[in-house]
C-alpha positions, 0 to 999 in steps of 0.5 A: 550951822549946818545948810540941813538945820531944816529938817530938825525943825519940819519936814521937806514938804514943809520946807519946800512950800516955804520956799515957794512961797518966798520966791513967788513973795520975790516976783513981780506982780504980773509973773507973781500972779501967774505962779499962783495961778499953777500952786491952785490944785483941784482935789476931786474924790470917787467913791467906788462900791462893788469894784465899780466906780462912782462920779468923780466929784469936785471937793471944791469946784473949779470955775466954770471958765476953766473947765470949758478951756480944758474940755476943748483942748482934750 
């Protein structure tokens, strides 16, 4: 069996979440929680009409306590 039998059966994304997953199942607790906390992505969308664009808006909103760490900090 080849070490590429993978990619006949999903995609490399798909592949390389697996993956992840399994080394953050792997962690400690303290340090399994920490490498969750850096998978979380924030999507936010804006609608743009004539060219110009419209509020950035959060599909789901982060919590209030992250986004007043990051403000500070720009």
């Amino acid at each position: 069996m080849s070490s590429a039998t993978w990619r006949n059966v999903f995609t490399f994304n798909k592949y390389s979440q697996i993956a992840a997953r399994a080394l953050r199942a792997s962690l400690k607790e303290e340090e399994r929680v920490i490498a969750e906390k850096r998978g979380l992505t924030i999507l936010r969308y804006q609608r743009w009409e004539n060219g110009q664009g419209g509020p950035q808006t959060y599909l789901v909103p982060p919590p209030e306590s992250d986004t007043a760490a990051k403000k500070a900090a720009v």
